[in-house]
PyMOL Python script that loads the backbone (N, CA, C, O; Angstrom):
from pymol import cmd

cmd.read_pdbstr("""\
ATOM      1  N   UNK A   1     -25.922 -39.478  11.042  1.00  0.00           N
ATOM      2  CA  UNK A   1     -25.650 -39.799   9.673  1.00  0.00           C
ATOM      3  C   UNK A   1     -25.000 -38.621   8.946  1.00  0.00           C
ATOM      4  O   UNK A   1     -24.003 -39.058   8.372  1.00  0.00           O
ATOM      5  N   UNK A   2     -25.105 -37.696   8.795  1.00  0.00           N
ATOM      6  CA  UNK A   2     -24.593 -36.115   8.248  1.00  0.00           C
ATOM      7  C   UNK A   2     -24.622 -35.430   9.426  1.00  0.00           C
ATOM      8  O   UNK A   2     -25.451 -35.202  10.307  1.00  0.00           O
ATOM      9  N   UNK A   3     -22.990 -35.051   9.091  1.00  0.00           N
ATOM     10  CA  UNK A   3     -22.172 -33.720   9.766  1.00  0.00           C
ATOM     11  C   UNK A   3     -22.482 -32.741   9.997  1.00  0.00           C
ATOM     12  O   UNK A   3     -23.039 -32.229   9.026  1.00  0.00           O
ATOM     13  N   UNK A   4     -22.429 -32.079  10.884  1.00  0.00           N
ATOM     14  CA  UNK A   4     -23.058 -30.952  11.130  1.00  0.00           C
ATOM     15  C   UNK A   4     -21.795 -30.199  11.003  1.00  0.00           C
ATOM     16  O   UNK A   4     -20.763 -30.585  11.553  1.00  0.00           O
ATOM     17  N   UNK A   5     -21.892 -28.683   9.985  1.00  0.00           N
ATOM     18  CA  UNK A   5     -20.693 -28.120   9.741  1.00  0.00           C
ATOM     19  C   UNK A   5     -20.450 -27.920  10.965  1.00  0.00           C
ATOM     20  O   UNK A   5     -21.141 -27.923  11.984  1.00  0.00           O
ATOM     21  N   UNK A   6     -18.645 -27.625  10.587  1.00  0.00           N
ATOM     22  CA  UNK A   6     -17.615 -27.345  12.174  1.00  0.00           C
ATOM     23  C   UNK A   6     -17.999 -25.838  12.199  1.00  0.00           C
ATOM     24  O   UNK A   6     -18.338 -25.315  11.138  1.00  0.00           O
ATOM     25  N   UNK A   7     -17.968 -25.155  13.274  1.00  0.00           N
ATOM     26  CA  UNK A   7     -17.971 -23.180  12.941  1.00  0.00           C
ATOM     27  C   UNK A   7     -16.396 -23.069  12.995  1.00  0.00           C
ATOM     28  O   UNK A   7     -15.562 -23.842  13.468  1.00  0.00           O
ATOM     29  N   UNK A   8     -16.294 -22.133  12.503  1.00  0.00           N
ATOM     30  CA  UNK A   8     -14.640 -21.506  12.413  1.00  0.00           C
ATOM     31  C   UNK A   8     -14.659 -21.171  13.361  1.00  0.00           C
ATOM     32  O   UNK A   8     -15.649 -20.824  14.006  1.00  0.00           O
ATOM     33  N   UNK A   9     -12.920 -21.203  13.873  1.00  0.00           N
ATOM     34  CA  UNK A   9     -12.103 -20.581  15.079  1.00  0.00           C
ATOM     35  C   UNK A   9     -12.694 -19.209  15.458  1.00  0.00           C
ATOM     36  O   UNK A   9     -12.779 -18.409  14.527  1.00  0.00           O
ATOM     37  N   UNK A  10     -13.035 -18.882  16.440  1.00  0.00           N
ATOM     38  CA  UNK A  10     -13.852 -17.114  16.743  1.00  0.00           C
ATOM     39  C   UNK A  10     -12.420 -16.376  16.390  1.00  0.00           C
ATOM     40  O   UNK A  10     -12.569 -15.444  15.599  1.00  0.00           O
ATOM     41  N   UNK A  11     -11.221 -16.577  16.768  1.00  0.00           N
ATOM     42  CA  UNK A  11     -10.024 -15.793  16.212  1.00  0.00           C
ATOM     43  C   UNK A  11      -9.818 -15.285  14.991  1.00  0.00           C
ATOM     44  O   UNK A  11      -9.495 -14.175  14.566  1.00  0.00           O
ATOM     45  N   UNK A  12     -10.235 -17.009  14.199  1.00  0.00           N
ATOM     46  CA  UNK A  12      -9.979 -16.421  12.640  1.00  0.00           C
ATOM     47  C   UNK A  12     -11.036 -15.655  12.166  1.00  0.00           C
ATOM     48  O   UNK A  12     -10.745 -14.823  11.307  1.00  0.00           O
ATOM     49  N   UNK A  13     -12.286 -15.743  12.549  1.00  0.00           N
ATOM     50  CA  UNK A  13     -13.298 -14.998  12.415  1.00  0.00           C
ATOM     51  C   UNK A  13     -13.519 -13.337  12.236  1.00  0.00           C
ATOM     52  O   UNK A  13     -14.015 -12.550  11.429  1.00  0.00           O
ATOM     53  N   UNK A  14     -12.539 -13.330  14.047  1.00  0.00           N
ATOM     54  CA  UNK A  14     -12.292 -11.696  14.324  1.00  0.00           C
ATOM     55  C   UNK A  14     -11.133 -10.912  13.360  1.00  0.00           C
ATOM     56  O   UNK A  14     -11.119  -9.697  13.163  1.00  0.00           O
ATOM     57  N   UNK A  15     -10.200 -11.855  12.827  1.00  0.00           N
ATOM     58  CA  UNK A  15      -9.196 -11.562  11.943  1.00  0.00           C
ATOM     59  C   UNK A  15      -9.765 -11.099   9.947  1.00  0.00           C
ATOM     60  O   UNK A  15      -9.572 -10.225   9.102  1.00  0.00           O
ATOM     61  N   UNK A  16     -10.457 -12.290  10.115  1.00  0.00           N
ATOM     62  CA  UNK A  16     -10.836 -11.823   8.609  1.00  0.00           C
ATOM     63  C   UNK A  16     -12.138 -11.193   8.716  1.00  0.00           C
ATOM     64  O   UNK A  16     -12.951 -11.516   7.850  1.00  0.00           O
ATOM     65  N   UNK A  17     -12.503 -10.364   9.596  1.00  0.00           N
ATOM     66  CA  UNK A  17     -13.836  -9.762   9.588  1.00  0.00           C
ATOM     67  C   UNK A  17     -12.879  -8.320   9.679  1.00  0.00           C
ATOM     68  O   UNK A  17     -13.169  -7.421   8.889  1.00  0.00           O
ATOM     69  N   UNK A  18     -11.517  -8.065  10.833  1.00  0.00           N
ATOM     70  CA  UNK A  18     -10.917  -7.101  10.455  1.00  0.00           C
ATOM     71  C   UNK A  18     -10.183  -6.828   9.185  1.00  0.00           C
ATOM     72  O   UNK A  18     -10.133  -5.746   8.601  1.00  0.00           O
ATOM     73  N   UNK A  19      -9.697  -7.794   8.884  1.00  0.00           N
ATOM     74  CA  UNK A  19      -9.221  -7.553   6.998  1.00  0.00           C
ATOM     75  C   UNK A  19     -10.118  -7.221   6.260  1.00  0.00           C
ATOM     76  O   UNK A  19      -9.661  -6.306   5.574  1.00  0.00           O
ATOM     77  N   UNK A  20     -11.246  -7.437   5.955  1.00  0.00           N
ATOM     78  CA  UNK A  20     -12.589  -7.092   5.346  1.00  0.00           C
ATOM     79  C   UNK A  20     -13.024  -5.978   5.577  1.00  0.00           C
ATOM     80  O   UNK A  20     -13.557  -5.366   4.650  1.00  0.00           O
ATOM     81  N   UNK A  21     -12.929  -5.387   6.872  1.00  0.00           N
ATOM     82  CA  UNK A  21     -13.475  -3.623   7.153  1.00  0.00           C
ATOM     83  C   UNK A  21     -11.559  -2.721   6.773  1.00  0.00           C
ATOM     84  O   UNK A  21     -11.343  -1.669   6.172  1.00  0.00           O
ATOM     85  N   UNK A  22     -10.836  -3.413   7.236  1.00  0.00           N
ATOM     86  CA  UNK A  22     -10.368  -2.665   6.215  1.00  0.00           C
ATOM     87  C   UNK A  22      -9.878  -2.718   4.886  1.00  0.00           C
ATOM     88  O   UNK A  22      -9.141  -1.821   4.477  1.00  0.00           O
ATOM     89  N   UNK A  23     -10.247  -3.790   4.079  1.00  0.00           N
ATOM     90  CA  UNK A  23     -10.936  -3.215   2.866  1.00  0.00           C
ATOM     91  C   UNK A  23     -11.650  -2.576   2.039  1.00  0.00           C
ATOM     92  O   UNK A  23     -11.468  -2.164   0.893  1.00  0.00           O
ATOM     93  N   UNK A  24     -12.982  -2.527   3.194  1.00  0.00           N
ATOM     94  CA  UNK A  24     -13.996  -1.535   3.096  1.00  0.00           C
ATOM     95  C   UNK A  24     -13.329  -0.172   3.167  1.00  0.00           C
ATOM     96  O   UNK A  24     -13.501   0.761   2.382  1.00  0.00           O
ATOM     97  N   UNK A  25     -12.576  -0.205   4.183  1.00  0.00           N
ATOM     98  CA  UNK A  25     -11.858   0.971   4.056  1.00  0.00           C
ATOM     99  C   UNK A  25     -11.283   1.955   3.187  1.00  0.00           C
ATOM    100  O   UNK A  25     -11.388   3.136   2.857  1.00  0.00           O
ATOM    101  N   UNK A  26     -10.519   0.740   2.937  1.00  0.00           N
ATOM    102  CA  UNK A  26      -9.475   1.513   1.481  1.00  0.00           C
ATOM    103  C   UNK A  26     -10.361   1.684   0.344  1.00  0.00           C
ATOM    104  O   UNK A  26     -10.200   2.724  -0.295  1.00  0.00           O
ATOM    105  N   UNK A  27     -11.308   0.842  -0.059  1.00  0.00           N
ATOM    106  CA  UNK A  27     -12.382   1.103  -1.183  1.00  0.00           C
ATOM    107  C   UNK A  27     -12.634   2.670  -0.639  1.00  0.00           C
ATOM    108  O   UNK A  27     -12.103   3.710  -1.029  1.00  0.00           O
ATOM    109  N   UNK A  28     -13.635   2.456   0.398  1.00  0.00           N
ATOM    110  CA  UNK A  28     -14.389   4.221   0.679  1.00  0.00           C
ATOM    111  C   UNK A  28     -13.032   5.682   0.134  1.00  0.00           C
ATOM    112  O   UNK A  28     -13.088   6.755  -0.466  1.00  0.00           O
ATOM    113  N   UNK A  29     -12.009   4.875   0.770  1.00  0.00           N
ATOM    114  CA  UNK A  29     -10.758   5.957   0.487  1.00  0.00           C
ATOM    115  C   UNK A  29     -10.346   6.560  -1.143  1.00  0.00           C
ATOM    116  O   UNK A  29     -10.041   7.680  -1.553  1.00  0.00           O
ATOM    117  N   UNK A  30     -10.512   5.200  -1.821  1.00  0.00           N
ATOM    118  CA  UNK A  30     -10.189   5.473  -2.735  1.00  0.00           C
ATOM    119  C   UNK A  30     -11.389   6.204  -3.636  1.00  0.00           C
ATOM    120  O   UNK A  30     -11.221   7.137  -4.421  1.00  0.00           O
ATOM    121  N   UNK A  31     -12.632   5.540  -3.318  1.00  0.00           N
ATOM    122  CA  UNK A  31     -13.709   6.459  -4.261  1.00  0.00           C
ATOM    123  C   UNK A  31     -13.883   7.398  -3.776  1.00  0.00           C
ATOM    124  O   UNK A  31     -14.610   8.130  -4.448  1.00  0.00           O
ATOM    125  N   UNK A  32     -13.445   7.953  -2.530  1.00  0.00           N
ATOM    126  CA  UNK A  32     -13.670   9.541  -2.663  1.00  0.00           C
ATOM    127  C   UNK A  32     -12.618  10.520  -3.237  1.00  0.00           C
ATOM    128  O   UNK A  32     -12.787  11.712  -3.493  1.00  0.00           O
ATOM    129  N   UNK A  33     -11.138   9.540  -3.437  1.00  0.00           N
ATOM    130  CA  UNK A  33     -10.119  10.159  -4.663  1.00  0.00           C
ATOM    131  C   UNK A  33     -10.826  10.482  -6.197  1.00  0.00           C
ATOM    132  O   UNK A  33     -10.943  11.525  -6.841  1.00  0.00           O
ATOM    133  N   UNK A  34     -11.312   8.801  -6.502  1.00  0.00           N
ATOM    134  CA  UNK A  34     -12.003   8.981  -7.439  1.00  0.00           C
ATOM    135  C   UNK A  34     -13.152  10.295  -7.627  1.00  0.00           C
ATOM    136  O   UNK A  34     -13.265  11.184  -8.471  1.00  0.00           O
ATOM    137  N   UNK A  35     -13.897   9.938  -6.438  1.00  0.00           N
ATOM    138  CA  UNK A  35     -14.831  11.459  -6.858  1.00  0.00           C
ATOM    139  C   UNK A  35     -14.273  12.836  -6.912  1.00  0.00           C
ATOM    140  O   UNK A  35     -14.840  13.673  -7.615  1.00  0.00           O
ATOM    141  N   UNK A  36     -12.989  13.209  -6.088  1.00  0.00           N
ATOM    142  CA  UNK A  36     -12.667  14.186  -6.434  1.00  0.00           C
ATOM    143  C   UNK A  36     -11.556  14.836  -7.759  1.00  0.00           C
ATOM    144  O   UNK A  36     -11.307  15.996  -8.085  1.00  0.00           O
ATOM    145  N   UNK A  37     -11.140  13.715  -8.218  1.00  0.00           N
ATOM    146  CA  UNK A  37     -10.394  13.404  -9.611  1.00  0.00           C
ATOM    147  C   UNK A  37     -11.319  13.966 -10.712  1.00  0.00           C
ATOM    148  O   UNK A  37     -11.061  14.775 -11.603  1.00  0.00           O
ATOM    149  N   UNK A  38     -12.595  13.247 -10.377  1.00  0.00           N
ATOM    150  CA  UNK A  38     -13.708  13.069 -11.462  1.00  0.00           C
ATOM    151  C   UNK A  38     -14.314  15.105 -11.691  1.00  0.00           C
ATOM    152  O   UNK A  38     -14.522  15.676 -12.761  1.00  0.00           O
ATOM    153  N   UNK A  39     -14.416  15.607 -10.479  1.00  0.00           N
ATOM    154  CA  UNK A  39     -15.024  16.933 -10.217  1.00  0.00           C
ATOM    155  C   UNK A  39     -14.226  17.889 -10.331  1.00  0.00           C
ATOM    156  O   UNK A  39     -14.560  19.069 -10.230  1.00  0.00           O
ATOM    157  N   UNK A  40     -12.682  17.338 -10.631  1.00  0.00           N
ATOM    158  CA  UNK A  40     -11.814  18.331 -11.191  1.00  0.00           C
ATOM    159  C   UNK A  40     -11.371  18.416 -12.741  1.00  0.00           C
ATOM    160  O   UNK A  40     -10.766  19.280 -13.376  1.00  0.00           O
ATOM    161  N   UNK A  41     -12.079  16.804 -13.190  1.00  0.00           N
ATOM    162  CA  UNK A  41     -12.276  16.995 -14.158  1.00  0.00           C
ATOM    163  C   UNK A  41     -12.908  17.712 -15.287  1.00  0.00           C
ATOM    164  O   UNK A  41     -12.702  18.223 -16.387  1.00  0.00           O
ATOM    165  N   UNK A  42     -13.847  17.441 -14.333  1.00  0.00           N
ATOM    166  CA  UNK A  42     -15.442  18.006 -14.806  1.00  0.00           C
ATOM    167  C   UNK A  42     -14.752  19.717 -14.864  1.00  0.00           C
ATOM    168  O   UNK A  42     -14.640  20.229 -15.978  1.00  0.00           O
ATOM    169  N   UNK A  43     -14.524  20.142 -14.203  1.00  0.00           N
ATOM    170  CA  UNK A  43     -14.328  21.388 -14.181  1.00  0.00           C
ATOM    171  C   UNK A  43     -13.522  21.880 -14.979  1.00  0.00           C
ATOM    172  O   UNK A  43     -13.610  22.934 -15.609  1.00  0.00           O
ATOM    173  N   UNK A  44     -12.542  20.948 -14.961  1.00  0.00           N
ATOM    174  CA  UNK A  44     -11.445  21.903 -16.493  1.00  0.00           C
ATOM    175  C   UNK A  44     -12.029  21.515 -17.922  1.00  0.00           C
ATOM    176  O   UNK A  44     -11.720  22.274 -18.841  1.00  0.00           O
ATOM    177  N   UNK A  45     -12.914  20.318 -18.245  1.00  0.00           N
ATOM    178  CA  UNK A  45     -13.856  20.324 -19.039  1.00  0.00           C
ATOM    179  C   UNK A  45     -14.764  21.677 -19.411  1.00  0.00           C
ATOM    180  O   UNK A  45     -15.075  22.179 -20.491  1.00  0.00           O
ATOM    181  N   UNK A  46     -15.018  22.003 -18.161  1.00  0.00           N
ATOM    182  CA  UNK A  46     -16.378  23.182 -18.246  1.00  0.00           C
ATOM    183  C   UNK A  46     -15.593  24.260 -18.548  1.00  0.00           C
ATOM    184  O   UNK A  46     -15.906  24.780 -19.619  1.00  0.00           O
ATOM    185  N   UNK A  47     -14.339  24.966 -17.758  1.00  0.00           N
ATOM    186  CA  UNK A  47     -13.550  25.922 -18.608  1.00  0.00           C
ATOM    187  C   UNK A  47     -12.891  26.206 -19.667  1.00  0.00           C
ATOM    188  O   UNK A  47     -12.655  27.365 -20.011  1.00  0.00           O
ATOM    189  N   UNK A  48     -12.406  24.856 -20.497  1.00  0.00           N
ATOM    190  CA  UNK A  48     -11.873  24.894 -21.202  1.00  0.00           C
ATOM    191  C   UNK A  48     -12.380  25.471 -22.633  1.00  0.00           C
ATOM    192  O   UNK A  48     -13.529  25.293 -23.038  1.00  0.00           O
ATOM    193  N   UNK A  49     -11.447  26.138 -23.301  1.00  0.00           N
ATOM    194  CA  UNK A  49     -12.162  27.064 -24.473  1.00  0.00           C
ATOM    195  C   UNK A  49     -12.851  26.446 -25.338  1.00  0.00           C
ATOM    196  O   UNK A  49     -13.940  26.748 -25.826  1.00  0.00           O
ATOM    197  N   UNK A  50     -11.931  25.222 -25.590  1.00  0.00           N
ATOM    198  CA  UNK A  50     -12.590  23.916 -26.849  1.00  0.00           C
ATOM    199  C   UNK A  50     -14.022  23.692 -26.514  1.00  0.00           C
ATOM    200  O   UNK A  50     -14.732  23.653 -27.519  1.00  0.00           O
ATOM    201  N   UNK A  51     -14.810  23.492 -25.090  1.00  0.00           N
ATOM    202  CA  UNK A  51     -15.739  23.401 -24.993  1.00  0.00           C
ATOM    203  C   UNK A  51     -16.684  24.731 -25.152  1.00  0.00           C
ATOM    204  O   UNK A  51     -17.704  24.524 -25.809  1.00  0.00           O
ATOM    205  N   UNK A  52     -16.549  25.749 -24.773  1.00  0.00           N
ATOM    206  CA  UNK A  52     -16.802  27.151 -25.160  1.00  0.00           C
ATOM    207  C   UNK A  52     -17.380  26.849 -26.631  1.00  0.00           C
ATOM    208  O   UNK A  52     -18.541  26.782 -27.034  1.00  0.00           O
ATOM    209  N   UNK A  53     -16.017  26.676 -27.354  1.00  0.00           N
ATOM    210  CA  UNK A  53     -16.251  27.073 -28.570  1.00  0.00           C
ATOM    211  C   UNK A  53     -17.191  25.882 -29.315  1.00  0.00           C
ATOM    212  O   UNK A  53     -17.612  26.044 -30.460  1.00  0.00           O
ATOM    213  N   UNK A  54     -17.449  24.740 -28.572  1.00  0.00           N
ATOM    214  CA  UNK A  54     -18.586  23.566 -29.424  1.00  0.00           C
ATOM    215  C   UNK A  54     -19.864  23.997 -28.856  1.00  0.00           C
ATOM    216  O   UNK A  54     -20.874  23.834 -29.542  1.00  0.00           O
ATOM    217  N   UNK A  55     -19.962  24.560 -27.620  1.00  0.00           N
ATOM    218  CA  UNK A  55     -21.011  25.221 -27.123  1.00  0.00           C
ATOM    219  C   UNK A  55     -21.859  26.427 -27.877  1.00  0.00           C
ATOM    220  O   UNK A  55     -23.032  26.773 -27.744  1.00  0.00           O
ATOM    221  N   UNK A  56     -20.785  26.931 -28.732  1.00  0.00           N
ATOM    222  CA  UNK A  56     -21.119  28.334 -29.148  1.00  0.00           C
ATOM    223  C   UNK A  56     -21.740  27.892 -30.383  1.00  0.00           C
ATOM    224  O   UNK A  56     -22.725  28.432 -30.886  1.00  0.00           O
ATOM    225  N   UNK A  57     -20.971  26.639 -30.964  1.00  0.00           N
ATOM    226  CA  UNK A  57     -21.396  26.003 -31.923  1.00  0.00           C
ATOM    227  C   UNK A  57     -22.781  25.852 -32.182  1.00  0.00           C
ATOM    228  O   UNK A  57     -23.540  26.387 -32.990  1.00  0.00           O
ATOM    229  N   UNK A  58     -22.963  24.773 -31.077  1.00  0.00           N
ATOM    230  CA  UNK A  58     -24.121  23.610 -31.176  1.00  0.00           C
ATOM    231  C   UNK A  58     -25.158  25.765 -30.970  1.00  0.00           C
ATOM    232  O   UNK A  58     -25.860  26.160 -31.901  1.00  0.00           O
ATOM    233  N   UNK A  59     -24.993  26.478 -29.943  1.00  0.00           N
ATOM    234  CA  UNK A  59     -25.728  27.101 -30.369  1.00  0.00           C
ATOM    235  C   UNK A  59     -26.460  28.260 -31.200  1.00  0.00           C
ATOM    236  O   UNK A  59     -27.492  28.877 -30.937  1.00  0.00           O
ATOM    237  N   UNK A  60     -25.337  28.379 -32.597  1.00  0.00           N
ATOM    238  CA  UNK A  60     -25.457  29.079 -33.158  1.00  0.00           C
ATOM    239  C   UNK A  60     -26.274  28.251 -34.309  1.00  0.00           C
ATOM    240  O   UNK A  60     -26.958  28.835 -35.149  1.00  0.00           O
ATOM    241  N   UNK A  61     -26.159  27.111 -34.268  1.00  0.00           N
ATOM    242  CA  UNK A  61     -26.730  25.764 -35.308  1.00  0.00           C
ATOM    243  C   UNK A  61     -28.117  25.545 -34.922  1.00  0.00           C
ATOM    244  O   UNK A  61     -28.986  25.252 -35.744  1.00  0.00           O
ATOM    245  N   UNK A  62     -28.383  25.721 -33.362  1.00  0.00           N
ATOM    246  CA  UNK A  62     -30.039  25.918 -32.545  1.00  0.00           C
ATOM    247  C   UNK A  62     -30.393  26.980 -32.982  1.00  0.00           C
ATOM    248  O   UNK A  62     -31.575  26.737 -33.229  1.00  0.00           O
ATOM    249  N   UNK A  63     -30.233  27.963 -33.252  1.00  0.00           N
ATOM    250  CA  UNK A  63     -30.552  29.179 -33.876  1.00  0.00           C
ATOM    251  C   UNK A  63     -30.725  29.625 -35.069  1.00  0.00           C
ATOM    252  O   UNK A  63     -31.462  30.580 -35.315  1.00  0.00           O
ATOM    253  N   UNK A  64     -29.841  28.764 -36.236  1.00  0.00           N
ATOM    254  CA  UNK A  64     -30.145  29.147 -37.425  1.00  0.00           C
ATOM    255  C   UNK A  64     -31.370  27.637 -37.516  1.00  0.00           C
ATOM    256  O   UNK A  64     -31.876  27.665 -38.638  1.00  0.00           O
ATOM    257  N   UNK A  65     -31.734  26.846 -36.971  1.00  0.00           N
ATOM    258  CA  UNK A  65     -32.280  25.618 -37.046  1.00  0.00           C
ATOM    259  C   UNK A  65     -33.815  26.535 -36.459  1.00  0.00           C
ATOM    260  O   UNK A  65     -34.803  26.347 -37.169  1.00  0.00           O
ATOM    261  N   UNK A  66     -33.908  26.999 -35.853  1.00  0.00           N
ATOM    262  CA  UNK A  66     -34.968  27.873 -35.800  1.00  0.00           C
ATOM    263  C   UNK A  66     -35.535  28.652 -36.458  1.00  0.00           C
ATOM    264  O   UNK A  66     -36.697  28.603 -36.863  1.00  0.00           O
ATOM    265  N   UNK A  67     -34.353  29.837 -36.695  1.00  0.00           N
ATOM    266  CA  UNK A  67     -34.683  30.762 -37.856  1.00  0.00           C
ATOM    267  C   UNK A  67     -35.158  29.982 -39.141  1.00  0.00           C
ATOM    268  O   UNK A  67     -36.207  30.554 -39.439  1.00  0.00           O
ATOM    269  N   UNK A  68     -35.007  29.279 -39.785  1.00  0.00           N
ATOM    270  CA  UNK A  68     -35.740  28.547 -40.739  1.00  0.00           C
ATOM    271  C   UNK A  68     -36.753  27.614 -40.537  1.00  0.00           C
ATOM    272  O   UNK A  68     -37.070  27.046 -41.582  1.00  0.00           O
ATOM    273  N   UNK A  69     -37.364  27.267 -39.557  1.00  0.00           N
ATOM    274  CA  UNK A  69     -38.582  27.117 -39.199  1.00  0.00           C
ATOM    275  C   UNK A  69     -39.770  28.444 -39.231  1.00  0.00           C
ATOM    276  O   UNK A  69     -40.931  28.243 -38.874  1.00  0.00           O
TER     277      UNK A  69
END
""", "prot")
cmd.dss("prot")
cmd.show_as("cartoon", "prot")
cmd.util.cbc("prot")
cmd.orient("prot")
């Protein structure tokens, strides 16, 4: 009375199971661009003077925020 699903061709199987790892692929490839994009970011962030100077900020503002306590 009810069909029992057909299984797919083992060919097409082996085909889109290889398109799929390498997709996996190119993902892994690309987020480790991404991570190293991100950590060079980070870094000219951390040198940059503008940050220095909000740093020096925020802690000269922790300090007088104390001193008047």
């Amino acid at each position: 009375m009810t069909q029992q699903p057909q299984l797919p061709d083992p060919e097409k199987v082996k085909q889109t199971v290889a398109k799929m790892r390498e997709v996996c692929r190119q993902f892994d490839s690309l987020n480790f661009a991404l991570d190293e994009l991100i950590a060079l970011i980070e870094a000219d962030i951390r040198n940059s003077p503008l940050t220095a100077y909000r740093l020096g900020k925020i802690k000269s503002f922790s300090q007088s925020v104390e001193s008047e306590t």
